[in-house]
C-alpha positions as CSV (number, residue, x, y, z in Angstrom):
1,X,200.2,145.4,57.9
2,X,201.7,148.4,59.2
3,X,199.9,151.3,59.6
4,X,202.2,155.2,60.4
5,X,200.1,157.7,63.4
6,X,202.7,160.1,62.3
7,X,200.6,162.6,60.3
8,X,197.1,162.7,59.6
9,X,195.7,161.9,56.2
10,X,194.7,165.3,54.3
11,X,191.6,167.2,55.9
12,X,190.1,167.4,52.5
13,X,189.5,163.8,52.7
14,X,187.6,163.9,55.5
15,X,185.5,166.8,55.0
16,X,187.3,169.0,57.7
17,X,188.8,172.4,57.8
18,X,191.2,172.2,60.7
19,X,193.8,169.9,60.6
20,X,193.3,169.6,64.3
21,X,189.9,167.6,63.8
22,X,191.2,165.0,61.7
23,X,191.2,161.8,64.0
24,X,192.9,159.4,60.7
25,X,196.4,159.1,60.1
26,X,196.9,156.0,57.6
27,X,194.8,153.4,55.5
28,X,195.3,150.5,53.7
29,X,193.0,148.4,51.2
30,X,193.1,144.6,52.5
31,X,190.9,143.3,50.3
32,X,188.0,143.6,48.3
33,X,185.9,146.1,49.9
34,X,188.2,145.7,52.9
35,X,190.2,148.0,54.6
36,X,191.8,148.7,57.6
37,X,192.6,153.0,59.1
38,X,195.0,154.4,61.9
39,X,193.3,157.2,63.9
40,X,194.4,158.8,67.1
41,X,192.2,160.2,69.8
42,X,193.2,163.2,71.5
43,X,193.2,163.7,75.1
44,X,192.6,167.6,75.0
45,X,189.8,168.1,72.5
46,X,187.9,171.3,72.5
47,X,184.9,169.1,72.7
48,X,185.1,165.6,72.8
49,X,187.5,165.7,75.6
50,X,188.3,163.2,78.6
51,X,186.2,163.4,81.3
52,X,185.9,161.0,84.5
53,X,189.4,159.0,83.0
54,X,187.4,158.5,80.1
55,X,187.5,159.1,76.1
56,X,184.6,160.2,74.7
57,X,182.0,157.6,73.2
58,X,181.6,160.6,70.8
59,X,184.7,160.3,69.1
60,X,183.6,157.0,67.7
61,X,180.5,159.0,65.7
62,X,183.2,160.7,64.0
63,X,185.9,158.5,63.5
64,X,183.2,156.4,61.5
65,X,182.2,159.4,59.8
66,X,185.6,160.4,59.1
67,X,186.5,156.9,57.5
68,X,183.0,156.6,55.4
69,X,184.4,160.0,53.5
70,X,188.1,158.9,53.7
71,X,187.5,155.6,51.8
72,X,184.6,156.9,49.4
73,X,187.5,159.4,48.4
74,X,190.6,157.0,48.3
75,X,188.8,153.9,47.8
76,X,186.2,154.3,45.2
77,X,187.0,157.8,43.5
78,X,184.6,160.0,44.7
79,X,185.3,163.3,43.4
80,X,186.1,165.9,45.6
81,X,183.3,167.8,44.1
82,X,180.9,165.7,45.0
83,X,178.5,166.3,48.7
84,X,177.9,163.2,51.1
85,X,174.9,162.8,53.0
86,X,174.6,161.0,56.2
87,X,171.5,158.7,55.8
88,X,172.9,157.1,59.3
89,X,175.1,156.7,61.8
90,X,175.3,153.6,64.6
91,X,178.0,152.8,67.4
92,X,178.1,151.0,70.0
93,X,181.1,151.5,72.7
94,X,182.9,148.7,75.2
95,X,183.4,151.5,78.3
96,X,186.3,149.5,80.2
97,X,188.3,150.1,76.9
98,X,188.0,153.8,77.1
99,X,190.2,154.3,79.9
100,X,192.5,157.3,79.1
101,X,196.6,157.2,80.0
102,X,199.6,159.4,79.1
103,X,199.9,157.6,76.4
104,X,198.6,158.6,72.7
105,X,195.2,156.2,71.9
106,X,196.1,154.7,68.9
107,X,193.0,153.1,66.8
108,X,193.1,150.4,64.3
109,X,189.8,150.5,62.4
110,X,188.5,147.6,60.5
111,X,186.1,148.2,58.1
112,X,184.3,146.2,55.3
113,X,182.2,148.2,53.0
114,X,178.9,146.7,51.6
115,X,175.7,148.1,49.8
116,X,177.8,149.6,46.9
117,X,175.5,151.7,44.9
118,X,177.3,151.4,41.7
119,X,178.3,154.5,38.9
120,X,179.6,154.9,36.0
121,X,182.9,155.5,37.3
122,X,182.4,156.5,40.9
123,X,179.9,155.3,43.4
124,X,176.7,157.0,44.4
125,X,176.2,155.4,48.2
126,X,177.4,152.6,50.8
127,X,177.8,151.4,53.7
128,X,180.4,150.6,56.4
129,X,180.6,148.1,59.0
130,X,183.5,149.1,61.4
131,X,185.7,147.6,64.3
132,X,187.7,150.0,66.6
133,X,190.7,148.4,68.6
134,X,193.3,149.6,70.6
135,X,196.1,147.0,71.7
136,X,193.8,144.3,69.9
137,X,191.1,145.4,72.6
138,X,187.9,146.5,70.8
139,X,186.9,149.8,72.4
140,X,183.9,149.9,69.8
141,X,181.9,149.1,67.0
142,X,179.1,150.9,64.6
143,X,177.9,151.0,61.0
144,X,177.6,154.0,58.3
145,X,175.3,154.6,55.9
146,X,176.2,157.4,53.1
147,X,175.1,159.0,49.8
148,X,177.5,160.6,47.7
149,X,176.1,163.1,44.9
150,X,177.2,165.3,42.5
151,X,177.0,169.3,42.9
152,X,174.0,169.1,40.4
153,X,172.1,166.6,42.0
154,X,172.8,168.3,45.1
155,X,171.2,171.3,44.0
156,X,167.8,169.3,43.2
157,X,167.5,168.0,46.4
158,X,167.9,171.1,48.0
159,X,164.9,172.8,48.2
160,X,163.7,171.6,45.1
161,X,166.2,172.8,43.0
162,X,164.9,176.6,43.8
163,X,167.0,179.4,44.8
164,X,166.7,180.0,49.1
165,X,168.9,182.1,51.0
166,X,169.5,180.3,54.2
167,X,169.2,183.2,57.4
168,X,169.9,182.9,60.4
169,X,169.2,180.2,62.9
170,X,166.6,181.2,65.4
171,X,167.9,182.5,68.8
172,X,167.3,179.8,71.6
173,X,169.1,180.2,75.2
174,X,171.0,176.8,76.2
175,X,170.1,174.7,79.1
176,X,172.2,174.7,82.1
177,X,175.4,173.1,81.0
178,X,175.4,171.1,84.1
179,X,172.1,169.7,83.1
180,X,173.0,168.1,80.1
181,X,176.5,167.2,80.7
182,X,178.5,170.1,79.6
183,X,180.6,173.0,81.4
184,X,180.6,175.2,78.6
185,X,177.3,176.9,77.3
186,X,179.0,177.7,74.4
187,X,179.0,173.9,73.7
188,X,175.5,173.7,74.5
189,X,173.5,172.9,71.4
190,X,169.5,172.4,73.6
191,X,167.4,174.8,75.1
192,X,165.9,174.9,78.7
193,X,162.9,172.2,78.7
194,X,159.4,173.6,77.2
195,X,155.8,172.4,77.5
196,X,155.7,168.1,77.8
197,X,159.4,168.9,78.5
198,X,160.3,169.7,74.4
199,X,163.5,171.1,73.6
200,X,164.3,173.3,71.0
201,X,167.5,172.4,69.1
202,X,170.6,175.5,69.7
203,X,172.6,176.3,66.5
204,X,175.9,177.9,66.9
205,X,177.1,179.0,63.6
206,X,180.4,179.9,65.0
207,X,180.9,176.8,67.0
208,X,185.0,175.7,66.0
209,X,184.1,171.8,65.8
210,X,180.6,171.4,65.2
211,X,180.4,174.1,62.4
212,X,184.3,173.5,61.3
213,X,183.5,174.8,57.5
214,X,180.3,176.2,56.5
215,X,177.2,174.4,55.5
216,X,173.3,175.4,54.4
217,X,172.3,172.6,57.1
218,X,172.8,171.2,60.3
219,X,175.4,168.7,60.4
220,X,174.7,165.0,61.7
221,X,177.4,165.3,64.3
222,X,175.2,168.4,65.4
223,X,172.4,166.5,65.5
224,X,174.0,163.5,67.7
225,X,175.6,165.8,70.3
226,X,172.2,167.2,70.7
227,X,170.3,163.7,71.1
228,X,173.2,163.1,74.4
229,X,172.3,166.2,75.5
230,X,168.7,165.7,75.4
231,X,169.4,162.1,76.7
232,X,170.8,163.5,79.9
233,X,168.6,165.7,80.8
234,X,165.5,163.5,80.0
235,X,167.1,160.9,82.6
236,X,168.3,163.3,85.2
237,X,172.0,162.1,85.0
238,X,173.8,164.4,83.5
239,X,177.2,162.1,83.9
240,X,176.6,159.2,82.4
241,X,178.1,157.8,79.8
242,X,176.8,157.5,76.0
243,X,177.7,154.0,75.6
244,X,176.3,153.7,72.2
245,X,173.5,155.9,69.7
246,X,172.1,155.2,66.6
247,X,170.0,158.4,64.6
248,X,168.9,158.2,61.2
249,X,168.7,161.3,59.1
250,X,165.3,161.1,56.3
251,X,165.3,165.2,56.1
252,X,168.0,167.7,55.4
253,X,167.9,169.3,59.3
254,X,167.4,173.4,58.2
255,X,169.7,175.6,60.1
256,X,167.4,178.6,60.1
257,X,163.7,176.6,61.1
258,X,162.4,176.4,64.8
259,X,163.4,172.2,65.4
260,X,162.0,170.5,68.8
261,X,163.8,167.8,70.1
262,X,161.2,164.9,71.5
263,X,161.7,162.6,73.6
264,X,159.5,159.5,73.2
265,X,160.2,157.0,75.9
266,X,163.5,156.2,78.7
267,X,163.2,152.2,78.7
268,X,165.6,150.0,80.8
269,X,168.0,147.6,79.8
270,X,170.5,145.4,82.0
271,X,173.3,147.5,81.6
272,X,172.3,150.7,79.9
273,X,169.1,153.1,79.7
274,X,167.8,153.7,75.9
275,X,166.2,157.2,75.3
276,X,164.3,157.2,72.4
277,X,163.8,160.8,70.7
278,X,163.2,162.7,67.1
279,X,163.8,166.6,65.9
280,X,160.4,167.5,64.4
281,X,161.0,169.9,61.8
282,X,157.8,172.3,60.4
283,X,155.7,169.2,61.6
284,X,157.8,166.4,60.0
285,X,160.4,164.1,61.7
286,X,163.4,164.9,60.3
287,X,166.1,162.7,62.7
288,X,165.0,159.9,64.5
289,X,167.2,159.1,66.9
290,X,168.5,156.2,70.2
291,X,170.5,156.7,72.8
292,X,172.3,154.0,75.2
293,X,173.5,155.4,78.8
294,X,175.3,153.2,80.7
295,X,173.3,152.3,84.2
């Protein structure tokens, strides 16, 4: 079955306000509760961007984010109305296939969706179970778990259902950028280590891709970017490679509360290190978070 990378399916089916972070280009239903998506990594992103030859294992966090929202829209008629919530997000990436060329990387996704949480007419949750190829090589895999609600609904959650003017996150210097990985502070979302080495999470409302369109909380792909960071630091290799992550998301993150980022234990594996960390929120865990570094 054919699938066309020559335009990218509409941003509001994927929750983004530039057309430039859309990553899909195509779907097709294959079955029941089958599917099969086109996306296309891009070599010069802002930042997810190649670095040491390599695509970043980031861009498959968001691809499967992308195609949980794509196919709860197209799929199962979700209303554009509606809000998703990222209950959580797991990938796992095959680093030999990740190898950038002159050539566009072209994606076939393969995805079975399971854990349908019935409506009337819509859905109200699910899950996906995705497989990322390139030239029939499988450069990854991962798993999504999402909520989808109605505006009303929404509004309970939030706070109770109460009234709250979100202000403004609190001010927290980033970490060397060559400590956790980066080259840019603006793309720094940690602070400098505190007591027991703690780090206090760095919100950047006017960060281009991690804040594309405004929200009243911190968005998951915040929150993962932040668990690399943290990840490097807390192993003193600020150049390896996320080969895989998994975080789970019980709390709404708040944009404008104090969060520490934790990191529990480093363990070793064969082939990868696995940090272990959580953002502690006003005393509760609010993400609880893995993440695999290649050795």
């Amino acid at each position: 079955m054919k699938l066309s990378y020559d335009f990218t399916v509409s941003r509001q089916l994927v929750h983004r306000s530039a057309v430039a972070e859309v990553l899909l280009t195509d779907w097709r239903q294959t079955g029941p509760d089958m599917f099969i998506v086109a996306a296309q990594w891009p070599r010069g992103h802002s930042l997810y961007g190649v670095r040491g030859g390599r695509f970043d294992p980031l861009l498959a966090a968001e691809t499967i984010r992308q195609v949980g929202i794509l196919l709860a829209h197209v799929g199962f008629e979700v209303p554009q109305s509606c809000a998703f919530l990222m209950q959580r997000l797991a990938f796992d990436c095959a680093p030999d296939q990740l190898h950038a060329s002159d050539e566009p990387f072209d994606l076939v996704v393969t995805v079975e969706v399971g854990g349908v949480i019935r409506r009337a007419c819509t859905i109200g949750g699910m899950r996906i179970d995705v497989t990322l190829r390139h030239d029939d090589d499988m450069v990854g895999e991962g798993s999504g778990w999402l909520r989808c609600i109605s505006p009303s609904t929404y509004e309970r959650l939030r706070w109770g259902g109460a009234a709250r003017a979100v202000g403004a996150p609190p001010l927290v210097a980033p970490a060397d950028p060559a400590s956790v990985g980066r080259q840019l502070p603006a793309d720094v979302v940690v602070g400098p280590p505190g007591p027991e080495g703690i780090r206090q999470l760095r919100v950047a409302l006017d960060h281009p891709v991690l804040f594309d369109h405004p929200l009243d909380h911190v968005p998951g792909m915040l929150a993962l970017e932040a668990m690399r960071q943290a990840a490097l630091a807390a192993v003193g290799r600020p150049d390896a490679l996320v080969v895989g992550a998994d975080a789970t998301f019980p709390a709404f993150l708040e944009l404008d509360r104090e969060c520490d980022l934790v990191v529990h234990s480093v363990t070793t594996a064969p082939d990868r290190q696995l940090v272990n960390l959580h953002f502690v929120q006003d005393g509760a865990v609010a993400v609880r978070g893995e993440v695999a570094l290649s050795r």
